[in-house]
C-alpha positions as CSV (number, residue, x, y, z in Angstrom):
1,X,38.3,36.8,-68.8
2,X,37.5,33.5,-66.0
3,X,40.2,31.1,-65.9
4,X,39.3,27.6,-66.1
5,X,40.7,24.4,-64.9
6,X,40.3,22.8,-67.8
7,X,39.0,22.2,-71.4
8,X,36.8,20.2,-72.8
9,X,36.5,18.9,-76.6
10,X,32.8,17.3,-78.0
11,X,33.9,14.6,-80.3
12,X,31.0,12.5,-80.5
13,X,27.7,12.2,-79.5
14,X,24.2,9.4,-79.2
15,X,20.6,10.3,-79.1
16,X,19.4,7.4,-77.6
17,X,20.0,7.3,-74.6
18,X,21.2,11.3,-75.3
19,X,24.7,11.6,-74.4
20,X,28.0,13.7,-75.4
21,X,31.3,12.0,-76.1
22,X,33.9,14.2,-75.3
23,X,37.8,14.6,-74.9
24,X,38.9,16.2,-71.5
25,X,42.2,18.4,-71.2
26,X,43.5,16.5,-68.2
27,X,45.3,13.6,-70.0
28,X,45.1,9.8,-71.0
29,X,45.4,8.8,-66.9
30,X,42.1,10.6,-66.4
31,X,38.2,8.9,-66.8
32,X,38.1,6.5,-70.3
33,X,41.9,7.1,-71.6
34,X,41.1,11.0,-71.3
35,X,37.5,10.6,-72.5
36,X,33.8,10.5,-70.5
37,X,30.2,10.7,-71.4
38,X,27.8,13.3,-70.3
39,X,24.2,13.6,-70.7
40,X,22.8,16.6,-72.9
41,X,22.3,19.7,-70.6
42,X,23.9,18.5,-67.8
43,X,26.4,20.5,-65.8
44,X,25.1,23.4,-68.4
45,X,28.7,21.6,-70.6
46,X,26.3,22.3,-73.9
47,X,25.6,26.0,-73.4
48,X,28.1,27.5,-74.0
49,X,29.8,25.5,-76.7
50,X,32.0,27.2,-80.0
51,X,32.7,25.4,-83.7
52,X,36.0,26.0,-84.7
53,X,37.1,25.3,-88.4
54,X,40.3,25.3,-90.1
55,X,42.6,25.0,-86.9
56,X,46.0,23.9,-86.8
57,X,48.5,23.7,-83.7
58,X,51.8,23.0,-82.4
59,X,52.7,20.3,-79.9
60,X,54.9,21.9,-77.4
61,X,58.3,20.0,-76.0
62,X,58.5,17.7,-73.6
63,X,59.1,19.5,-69.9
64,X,63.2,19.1,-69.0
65,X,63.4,16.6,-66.1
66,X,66.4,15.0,-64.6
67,X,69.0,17.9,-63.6
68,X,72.4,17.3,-62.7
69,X,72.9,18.3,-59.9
70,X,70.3,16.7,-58.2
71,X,67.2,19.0,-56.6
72,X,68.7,19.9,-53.5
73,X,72.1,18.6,-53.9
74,X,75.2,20.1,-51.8
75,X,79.1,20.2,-52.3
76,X,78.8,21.2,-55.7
77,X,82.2,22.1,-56.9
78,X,82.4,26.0,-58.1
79,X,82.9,25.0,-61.7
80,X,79.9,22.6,-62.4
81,X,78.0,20.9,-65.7
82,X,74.2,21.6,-65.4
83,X,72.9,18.8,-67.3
84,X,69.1,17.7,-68.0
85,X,67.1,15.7,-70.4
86,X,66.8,16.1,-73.3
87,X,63.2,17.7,-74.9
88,X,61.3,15.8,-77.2
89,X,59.0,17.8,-79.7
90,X,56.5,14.8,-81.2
91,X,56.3,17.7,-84.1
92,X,59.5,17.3,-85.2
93,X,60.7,20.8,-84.4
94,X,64.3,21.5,-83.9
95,X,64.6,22.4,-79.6
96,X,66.4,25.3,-78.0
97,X,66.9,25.6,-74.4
98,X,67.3,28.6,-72.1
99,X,69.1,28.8,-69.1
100,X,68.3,30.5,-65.5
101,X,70.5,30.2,-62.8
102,X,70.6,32.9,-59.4
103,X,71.4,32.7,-56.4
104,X,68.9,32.2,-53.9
105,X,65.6,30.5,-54.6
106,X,64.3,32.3,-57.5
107,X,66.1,31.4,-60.5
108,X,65.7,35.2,-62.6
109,X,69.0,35.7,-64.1
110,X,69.3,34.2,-68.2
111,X,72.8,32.8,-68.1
112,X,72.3,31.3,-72.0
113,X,69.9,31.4,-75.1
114,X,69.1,29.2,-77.5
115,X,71.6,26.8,-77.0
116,X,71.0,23.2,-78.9
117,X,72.5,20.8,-76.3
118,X,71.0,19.9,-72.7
119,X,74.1,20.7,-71.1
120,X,76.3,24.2,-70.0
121,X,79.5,24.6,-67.9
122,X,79.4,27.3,-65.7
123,X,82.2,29.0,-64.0
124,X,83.0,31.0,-61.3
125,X,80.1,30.1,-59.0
126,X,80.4,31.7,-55.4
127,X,81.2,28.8,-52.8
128,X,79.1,28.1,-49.6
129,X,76.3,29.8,-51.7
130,X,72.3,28.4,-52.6
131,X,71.7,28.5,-56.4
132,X,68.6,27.8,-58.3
133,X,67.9,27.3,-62.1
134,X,65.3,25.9,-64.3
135,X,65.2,25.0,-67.7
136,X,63.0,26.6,-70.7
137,X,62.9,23.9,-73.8
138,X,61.5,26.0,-77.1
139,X,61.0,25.0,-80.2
140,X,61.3,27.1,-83.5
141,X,57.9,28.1,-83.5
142,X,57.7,29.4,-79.5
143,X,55.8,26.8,-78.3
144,X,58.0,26.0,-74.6
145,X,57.7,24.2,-71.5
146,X,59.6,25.3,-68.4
147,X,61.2,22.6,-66.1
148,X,60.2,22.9,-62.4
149,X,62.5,25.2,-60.3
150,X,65.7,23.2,-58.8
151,X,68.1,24.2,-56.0
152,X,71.7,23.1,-55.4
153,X,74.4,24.6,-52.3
154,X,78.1,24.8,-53.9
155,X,80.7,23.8,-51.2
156,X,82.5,25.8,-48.8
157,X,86.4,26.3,-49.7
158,X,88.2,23.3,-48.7
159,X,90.1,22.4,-45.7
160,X,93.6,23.6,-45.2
161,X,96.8,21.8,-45.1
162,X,98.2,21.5,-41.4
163,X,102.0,20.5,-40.7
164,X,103.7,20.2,-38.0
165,X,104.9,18.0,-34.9
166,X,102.6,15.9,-33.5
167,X,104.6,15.8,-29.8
168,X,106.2,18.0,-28.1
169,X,107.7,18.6,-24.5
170,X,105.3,21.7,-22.7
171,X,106.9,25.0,-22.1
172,X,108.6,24.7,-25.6
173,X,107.5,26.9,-28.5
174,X,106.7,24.5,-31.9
175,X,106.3,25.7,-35.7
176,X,103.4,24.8,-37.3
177,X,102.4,25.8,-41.2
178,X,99.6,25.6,-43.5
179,X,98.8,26.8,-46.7
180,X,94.9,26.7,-48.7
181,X,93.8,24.2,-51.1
182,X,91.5,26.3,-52.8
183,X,93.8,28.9,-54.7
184,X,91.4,30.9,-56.8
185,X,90.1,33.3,-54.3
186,X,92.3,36.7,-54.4
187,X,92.1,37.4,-50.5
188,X,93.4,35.4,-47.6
189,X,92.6,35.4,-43.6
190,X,93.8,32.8,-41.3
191,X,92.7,31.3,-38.1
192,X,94.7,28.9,-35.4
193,X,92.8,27.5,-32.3
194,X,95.1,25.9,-30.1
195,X,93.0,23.7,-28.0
196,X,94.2,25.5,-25.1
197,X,91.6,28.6,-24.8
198,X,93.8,30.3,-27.3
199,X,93.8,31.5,-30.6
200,X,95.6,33.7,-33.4
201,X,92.8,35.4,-34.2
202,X,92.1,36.7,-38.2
203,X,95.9,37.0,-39.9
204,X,96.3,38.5,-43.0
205,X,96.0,39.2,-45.4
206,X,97.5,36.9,-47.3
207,X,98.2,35.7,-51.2
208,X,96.1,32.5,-52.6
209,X,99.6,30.3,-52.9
210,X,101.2,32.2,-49.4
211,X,102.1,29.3,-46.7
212,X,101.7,30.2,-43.5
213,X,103.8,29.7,-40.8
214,X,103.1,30.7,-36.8
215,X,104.9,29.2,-33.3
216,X,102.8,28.4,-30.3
217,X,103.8,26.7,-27.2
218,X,101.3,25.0,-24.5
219,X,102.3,25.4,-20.6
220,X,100.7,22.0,-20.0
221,X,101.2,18.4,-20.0
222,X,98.1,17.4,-22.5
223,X,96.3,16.1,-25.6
224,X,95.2,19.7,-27.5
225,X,93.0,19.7,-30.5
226,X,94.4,22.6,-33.2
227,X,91.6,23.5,-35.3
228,X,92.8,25.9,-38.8
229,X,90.7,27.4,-41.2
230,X,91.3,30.1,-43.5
231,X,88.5,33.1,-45.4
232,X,89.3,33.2,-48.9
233,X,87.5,36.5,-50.2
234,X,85.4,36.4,-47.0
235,X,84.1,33.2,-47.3
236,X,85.1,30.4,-44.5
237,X,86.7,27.3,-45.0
238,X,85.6,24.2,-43.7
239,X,87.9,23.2,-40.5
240,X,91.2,21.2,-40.6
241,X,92.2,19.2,-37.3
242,X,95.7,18.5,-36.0
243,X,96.0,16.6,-32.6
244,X,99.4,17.2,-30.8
245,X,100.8,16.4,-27.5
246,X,102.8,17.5,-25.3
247,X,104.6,15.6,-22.4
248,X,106.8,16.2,-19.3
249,X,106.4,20.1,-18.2
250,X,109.9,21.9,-18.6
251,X,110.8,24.0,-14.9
252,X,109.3,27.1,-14.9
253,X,112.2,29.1,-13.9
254,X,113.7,28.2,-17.6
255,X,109.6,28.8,-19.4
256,X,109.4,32.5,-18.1
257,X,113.1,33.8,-17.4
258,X,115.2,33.1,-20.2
259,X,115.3,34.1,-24.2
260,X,113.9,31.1,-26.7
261,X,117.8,30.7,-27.4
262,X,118.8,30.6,-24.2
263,X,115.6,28.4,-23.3
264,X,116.9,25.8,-26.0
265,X,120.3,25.5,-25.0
266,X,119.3,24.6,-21.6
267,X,116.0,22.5,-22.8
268,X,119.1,20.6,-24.6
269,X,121.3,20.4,-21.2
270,X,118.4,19.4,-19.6
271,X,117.4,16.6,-21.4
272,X,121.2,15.0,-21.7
273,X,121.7,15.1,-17.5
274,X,118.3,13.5,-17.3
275,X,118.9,10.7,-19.8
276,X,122.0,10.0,-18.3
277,X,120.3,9.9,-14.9
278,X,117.8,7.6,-16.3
């Protein structure tokens, strides 16, 4: 019932000058190609020592190496390929792979069985989320070798789509609209920071293909930085950026007292006795 770190095999051995010849379990990069001597007795190697007759085995695959994606990889798109090596068996034996993938680091959840390629698209996977998987390789007999454990992040949803102007006169109210680029989530909330202290706070909720529209007008001559993301089913987008900027301040009297219609028509007056001042 003790675990050892390894095993050893007596091939051979020489009475004079009273040695063993053996085969370790560590590999061909260890001592002679895999093999040492060893005096008789020592290190007790020849007291407890078994004959075995009659025994027959079966080479296990080779371990899967070389995932796609990459150990550690990010911005993996929601719908990916997991790819891998393929498995050699030096027996000959026809190899199957299984397939763990979970979120997280501990990859617990068998996605697929016994499939024949080194290869599976998966679907559906949950964006801005950690994912690990490993490989099993099998052959028909049971004999399997597990890949390492690997780890890849699938990217946030995508920035929105921002239009608009790009100048404007202050004291004016100005249109802007955007609409998602990722249009498989069910569930929409939307965010506009102004550059100005202000925002829209959460709106919604909206449809996956819904464009949004919403007004906004800065009371200062300035260079503002609009920043516009969007949740789809609760998970953020990465930010868009639209730089406006406004010029000449309108009067006050005609910002604060007057209706946007009435504000326009004079914004229009305005603007014609000053150009034909100018």
């Amino acid at each position: 019932n003790k675990e050892s770190g390894h095993a050893l095999t007596l091939i051979g051995y020489n009475d004079n000058p009273g040695y063993w010849i053996c085969k370790n379990s560590w590999g061909e990069n260890w001592g002679l190609d895999g093999f040492f001597r060893i005096k008789y007795h020592q290190c007790h190697i020849d007291d407890t020592a078994y004959y075995f007759d009659g025994i027959y085995g079966n080479i296990q695959p080779t371990q899967p190496i070389d995932p796609n994606p990459g150990n550690g990889e990010s911005n993996v798109e929601p719908t990916v390929n997991l790819s891998w090596a393929e498995s050699i068996d030096f027996n000959g034996d026809k190899v199957l792979y299984d397939v763990y993938l979970s979120e997280g680091n501990s990859p617990k959840d068998l996605i697929a069985h016994d499939i024949e390629k080194p290869w599976i698209i998966v679907k559906g996977l949950k964006k801005d989320t950690r994912y690990s998987w490993k490989i099993i390789a099998r052959d028909e007999y049971g004999s399997q070798y597990s890949s390492e454990r690997w780890i890849f992040a699938v990217r946030p949803p995508l920035a929105p789509v921002v239009n608009g102007t790009f100048e404007g006169k202050a004291g004016r109210e100005y249109t802007f609209t955007a609409y998602a680029t990722d249009k498989d989530g069910l569930e929409y909330y939307w965010f506009f920071d102004w550059g100005d202290n202000s925002n829209t706070g959460w709106l919604g909720p909206y449809g996956p293909y819904d464009k949004i529209t919403v007004t906004h007008t800065w009371d200062d001559k300035n260079t503002y930085d609009i920043k516009v993301r969007y949740k789809e089913d609760g998970i953020s987008s990465n930010w868009a950026n639209y730089r406006v900027t406004m010029s000449r301040t309108m009067p006050l009297f005609i910002n604060k007292q007057f209706t946007p219609f009435i504000r326009e028509i004079l914004y229009k007056l305005l603007d014609f006795n000053i150009r034909r001042l100018g």
